[in-house]
C-alpha positions as CSV (number, residue, x, y, z in Angstrom):
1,X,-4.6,-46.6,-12.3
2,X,-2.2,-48.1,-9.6
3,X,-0.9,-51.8,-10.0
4,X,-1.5,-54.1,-7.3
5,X,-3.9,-51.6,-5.3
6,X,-7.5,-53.1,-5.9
7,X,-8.7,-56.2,-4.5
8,X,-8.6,-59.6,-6.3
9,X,-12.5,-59.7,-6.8
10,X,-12.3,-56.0,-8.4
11,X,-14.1,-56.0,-11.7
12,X,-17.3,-54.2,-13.4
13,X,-20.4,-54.5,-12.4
14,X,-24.2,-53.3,-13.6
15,X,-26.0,-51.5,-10.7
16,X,-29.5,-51.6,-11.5
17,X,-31.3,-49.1,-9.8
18,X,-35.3,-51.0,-8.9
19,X,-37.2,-47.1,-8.4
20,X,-36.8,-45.5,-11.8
21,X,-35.1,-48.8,-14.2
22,X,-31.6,-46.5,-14.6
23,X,-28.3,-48.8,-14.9
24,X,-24.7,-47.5,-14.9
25,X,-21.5,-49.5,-14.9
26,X,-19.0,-49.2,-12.6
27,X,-16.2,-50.6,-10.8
28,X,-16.9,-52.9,-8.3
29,X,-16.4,-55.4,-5.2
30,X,-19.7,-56.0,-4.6
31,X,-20.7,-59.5,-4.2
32,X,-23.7,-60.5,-6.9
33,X,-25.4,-63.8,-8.2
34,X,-26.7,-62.5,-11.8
35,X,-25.2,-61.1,-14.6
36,X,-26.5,-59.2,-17.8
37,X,-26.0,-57.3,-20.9
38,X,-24.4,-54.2,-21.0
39,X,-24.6,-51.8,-24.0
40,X,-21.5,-52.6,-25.3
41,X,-22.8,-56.5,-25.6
42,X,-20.3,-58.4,-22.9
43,X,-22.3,-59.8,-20.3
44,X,-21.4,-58.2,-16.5
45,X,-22.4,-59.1,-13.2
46,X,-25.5,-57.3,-12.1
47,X,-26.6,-55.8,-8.5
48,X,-29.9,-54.6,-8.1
49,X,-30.5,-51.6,-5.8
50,X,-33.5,-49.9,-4.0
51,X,-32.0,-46.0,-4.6
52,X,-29.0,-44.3,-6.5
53,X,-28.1,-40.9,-7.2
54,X,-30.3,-41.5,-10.2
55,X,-33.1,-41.5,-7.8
56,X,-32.6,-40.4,-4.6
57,X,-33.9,-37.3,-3.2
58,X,-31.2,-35.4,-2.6
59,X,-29.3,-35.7,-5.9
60,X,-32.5,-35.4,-8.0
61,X,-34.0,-32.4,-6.3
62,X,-37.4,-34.0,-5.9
63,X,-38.9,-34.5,-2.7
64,X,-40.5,-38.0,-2.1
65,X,-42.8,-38.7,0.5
66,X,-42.3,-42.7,1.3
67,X,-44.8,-42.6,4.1
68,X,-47.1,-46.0,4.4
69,X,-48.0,-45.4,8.1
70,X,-49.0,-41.7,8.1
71,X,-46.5,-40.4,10.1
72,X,-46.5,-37.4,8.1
73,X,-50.4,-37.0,8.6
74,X,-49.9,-37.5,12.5
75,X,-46.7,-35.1,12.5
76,X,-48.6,-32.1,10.4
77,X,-51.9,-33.1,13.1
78,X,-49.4,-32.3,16.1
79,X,-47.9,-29.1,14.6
80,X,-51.6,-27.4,13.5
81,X,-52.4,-28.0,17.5
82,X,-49.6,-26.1,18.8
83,X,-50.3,-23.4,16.7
């Protein structure tokens, strides 16, 4: 890597994704309050997230549905009518 590239507060961090419980550690800047155990035993600083590529659609191949207002139900209603 590059000397003198990265910022000051560059270090690694735990992401922690919330859907599925997956952590990975990477290289970070991300501003975070906590910290935890890693694998390896050294305590990290820890940033919990609502999706990664560990769980997001489009990585995964699975299709989630996150509707809580049924506006899937009202969308399929409007389509059956027209047809």
């Amino acid at each position: 890597m590059k000397k003198e590239i990265h910022p000051d507060n560059y270090r690694m961090v735990i992401f922690h994704d919330n859907s599925n419980g997956e952590r990975f550690l990477v290289g970070s800047t991300v501003e975070t309050e906590a910290t935890d155990k890693w694998e390896d035993g050294k305590e990290y600083p820890i940033k919990h997230v609502d999706v990664s590529s560990t769980s997001h659609p489009f990585y995964t191949g699975q299709e989630k549905v996150m509707d809580t207002a049924g506006r899937v139900e009202r969308f399929k209603a409007r389509a059956a009518k027209k047809k």
